[in-house]
C-alpha positions in Angstrom: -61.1 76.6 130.3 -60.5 72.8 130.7 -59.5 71.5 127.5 -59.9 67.5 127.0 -58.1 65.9 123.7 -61.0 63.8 122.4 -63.1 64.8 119.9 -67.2 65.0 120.7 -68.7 63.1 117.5 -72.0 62.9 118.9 -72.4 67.0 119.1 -74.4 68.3 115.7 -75.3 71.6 117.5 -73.2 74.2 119.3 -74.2 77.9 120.7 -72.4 80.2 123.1 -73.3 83.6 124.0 -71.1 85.8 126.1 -71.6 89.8 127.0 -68.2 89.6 128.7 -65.2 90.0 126.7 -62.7 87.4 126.1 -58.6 89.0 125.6 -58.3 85.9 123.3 -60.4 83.1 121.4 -57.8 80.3 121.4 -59.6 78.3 124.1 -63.2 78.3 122.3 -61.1 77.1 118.9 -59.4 74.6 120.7 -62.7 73.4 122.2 -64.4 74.3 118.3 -61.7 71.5 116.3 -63.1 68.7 119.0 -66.6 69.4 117.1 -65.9 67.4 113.8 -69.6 66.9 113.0 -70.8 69.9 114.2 -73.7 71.0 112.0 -75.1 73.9 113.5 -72.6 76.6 115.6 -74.0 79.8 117.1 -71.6 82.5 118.4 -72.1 86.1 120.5 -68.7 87.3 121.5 -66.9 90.6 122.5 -62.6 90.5 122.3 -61.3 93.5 124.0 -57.5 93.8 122.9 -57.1 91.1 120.2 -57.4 91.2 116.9 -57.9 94.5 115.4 -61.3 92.5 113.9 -61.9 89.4 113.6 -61.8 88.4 109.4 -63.5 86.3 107.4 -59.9 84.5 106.6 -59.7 83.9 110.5 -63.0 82.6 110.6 -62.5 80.3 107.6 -58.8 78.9 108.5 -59.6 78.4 112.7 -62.9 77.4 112.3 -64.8 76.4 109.0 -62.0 74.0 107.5 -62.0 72.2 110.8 -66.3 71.8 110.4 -67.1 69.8 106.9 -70.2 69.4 107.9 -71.2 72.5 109.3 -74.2 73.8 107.2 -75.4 76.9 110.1 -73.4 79.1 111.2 -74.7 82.9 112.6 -72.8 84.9 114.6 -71.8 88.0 115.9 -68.3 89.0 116.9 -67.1 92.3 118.2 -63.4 93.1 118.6 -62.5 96.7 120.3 -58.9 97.6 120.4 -56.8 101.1 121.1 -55.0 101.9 117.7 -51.4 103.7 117.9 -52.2 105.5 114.3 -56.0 107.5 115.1 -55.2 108.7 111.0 -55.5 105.3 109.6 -58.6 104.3 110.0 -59.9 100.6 108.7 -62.3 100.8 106.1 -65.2 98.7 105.5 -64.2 97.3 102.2 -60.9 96.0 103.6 -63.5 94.2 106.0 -65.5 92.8 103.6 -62.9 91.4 101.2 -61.9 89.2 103.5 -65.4 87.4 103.4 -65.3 87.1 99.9 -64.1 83.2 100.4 -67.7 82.6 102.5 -69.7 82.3 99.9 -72.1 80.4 102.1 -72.9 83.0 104.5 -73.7 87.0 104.2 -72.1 88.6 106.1 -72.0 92.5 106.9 -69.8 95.0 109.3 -69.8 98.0 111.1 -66.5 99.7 112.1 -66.7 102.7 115.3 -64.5 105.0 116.5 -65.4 106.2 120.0 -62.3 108.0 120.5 -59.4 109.0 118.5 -57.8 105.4 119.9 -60.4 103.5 120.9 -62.7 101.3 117.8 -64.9 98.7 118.0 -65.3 96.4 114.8 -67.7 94.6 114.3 -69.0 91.5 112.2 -72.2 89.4 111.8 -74.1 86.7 109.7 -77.3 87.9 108.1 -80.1 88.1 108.9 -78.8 89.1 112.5 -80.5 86.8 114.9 -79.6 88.2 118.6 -81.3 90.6 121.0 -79.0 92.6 121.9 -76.6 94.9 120.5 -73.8 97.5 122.7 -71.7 100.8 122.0 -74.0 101.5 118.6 -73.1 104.9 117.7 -73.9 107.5 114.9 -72.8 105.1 112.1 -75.8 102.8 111.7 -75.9 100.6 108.7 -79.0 100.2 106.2 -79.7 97.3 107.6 -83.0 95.9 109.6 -82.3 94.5 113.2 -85.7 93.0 113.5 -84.3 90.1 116.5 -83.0 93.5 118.8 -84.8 94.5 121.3 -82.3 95.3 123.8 -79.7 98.2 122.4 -77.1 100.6 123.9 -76.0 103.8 122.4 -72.9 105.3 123.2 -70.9 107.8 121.1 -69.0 111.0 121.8 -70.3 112.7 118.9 -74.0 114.3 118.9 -77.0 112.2 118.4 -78.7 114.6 115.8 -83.0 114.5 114.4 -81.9 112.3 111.7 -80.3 109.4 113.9 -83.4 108.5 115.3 -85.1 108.7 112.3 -82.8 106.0 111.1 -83.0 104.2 114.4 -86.4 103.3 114.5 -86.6 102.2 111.2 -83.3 100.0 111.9 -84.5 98.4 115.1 -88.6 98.3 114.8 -89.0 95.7 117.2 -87.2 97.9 120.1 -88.0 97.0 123.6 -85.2 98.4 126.0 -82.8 101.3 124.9 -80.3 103.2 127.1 -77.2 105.5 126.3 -74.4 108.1 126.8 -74.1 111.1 125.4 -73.1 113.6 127.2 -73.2 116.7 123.8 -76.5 118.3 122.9 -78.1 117.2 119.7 -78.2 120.9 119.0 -74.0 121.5 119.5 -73.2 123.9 116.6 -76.6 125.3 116.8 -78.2 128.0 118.4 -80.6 126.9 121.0 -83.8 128.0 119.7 -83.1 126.5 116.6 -83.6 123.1 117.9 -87.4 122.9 118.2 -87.7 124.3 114.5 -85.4 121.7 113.1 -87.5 118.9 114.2 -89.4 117.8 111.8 -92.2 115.2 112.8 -92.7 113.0 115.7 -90.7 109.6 116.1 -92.3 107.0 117.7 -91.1 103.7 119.5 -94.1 101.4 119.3 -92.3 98.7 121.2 -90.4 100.3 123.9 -90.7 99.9 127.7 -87.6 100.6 129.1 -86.0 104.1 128.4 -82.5 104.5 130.6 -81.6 108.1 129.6 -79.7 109.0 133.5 -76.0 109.2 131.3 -77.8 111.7 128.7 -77.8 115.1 128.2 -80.3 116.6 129.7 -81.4 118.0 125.8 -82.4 114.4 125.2 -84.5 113.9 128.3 -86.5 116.9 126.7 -86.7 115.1 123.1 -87.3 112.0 124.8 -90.3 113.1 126.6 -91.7 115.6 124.8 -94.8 114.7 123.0 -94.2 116.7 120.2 -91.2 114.9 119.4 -91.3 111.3 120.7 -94.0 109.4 120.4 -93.6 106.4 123.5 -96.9 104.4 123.4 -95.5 101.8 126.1 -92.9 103.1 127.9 -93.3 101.5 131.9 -90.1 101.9 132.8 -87.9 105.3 133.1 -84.0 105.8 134.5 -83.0 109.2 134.5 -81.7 112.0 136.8 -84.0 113.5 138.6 -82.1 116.9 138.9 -83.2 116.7 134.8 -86.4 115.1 134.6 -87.3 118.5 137.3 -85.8 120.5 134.8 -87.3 119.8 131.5 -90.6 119.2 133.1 -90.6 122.7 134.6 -90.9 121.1 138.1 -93.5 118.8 137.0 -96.1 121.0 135.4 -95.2 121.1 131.4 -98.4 119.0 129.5 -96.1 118.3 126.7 -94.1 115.7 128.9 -97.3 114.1 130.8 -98.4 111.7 127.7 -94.7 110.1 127.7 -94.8 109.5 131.4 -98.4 108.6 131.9 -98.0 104.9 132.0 -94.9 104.6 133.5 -94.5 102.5 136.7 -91.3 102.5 137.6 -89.3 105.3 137.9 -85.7 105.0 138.5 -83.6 108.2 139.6 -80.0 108.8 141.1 -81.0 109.8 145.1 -83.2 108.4 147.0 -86.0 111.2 147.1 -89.4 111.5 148.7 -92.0 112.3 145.4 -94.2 115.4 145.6 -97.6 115.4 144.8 -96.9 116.6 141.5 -94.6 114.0 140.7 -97.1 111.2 141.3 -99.6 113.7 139.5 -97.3 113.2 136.1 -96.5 109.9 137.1 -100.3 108.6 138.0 -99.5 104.9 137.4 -96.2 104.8 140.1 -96.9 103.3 143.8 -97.0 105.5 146.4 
């Protein structure tokens, strides 16, 4: 980034939104003290390999005390790192009490661990204002994401009933969802116990895009099943075919056609010629 000397007095409002990951903020501060009488500042950043997070006494001595008359500021910063120690884990409340000088702003956090050296942390301005949130796994806050409608779920642990209980009611606006997971919801379990344990349909009154190809094949079921999911909308449907043959018994199960039956676009790993049965599921895809 070209970086000039002179300050910008004329700029009141500043917003940057990034889905690539920056190794380091430096340059964006720099660019951030130029902005003396910046009022407004919106930020939606990833740093891969920085900071283990990114604190409220960061955000305070590299960026607030540099904007008196900053009176907005909502962002979103996500900082994943590989830890040395996988046995000491950061907590939430050591998170947190380093907001405690931002009085101005509520703020909340959510801390993953994806593997036992991999963790994302992650920290926000409330109410969250974005579309889009990435690598949300089992440990969703009670909190309402009504701006997301764009959301990626990754985790290596099961997704069980009870998650997407949670996640509907945490993102009710939900347009597009994808993730990976390759461990049945039922691990632990035997088999025919899944069905039982599922205890009322989930529905997804918003969504239209469902990418479910890096799934187990046990969520392609739930996911289409109309006796567990409920998708009003859906048009749009990534998966592998090699499952969606599966769990639709080659294409002739009736609890799977109501999910499918307004879906346009299907979106599978080969390129394959449909059979009639296919398109008789799928009544709304070209030919």
């Amino acid at each position: 980034m070209l970086m000039i000397d002179n300050d910008l007095p004329n700029l009141k409002c500043f917003s940057l939104t990034c889905y690539r990951s920056f190794n380091t903020l430096d340059s964006l501060i720099l660019l951030l003290h130029r902005m003396k009488h910046l009022e407004e500042l919106t930020l939606y950043l990833h740093v891969f390999n920085g900071l283990t997070f990114i604190s409220g006494t960061y955000l305070d001595n590299e960026i607030l005390i540099h904007l008196p008359q900053l009176h907005s500021f909502t962002f979103y910063i996500a900082s994943q790192n590989v830890i040395t120690d996988s046995n000491n884990h950061l907590l939430h409340s050591d998170i947190e009490r380093t907001f405690k000088n931002l009085g101005r702003w509520q703020v909340a956090c959510m801390v993953d661990y994806f593997e036992p050296y991999k963790m994302i942390c992650r920290v926000f301005s409330l109410p969250f204002k974005f579309h889009l949130l990435e690598h949300i796994g089992n440990n969703l806050p009670n909190i309402i994401f009504n701006s997301v409608t764009h959301l990626k779920l990754w985790d290596k642990d099961p997704f069980k009933y009870e998650f997407f209980i949670r996640l509907t009611r945490a993102f009710p606006f939900l347009k597009n969802l994808s993730f990976f997971n390759i461990l049945p919801s039922f691990l632990g379990q035997s088999y025919h116990l899944r069905d039982k344990d599922w205890c009322s349909i989930v529905e997804y009154p918003h969504l239209i895009s469902l990418d479910i190809d890096c799934a187990n094949v046990c969520y392609v079921e739930q996911f289409l099943n109309e006796t567990k999911t409920h998708l009003p909308h859906l048009t749009e449907l990534k998966v592998t075919y090699m499952n969606l043959e599966f769990v639709t018994e080659n294409f002739t199960k009736d609890q799977m056609r109501r999910n499918c039956a307004k879906v346009k676009r299907l979106i599978v790993d080969n390129s394959i010629v449909y059979t009639d049965n296919v398109y008789r599921y799928f009544p709304l895809l070209s030919v």
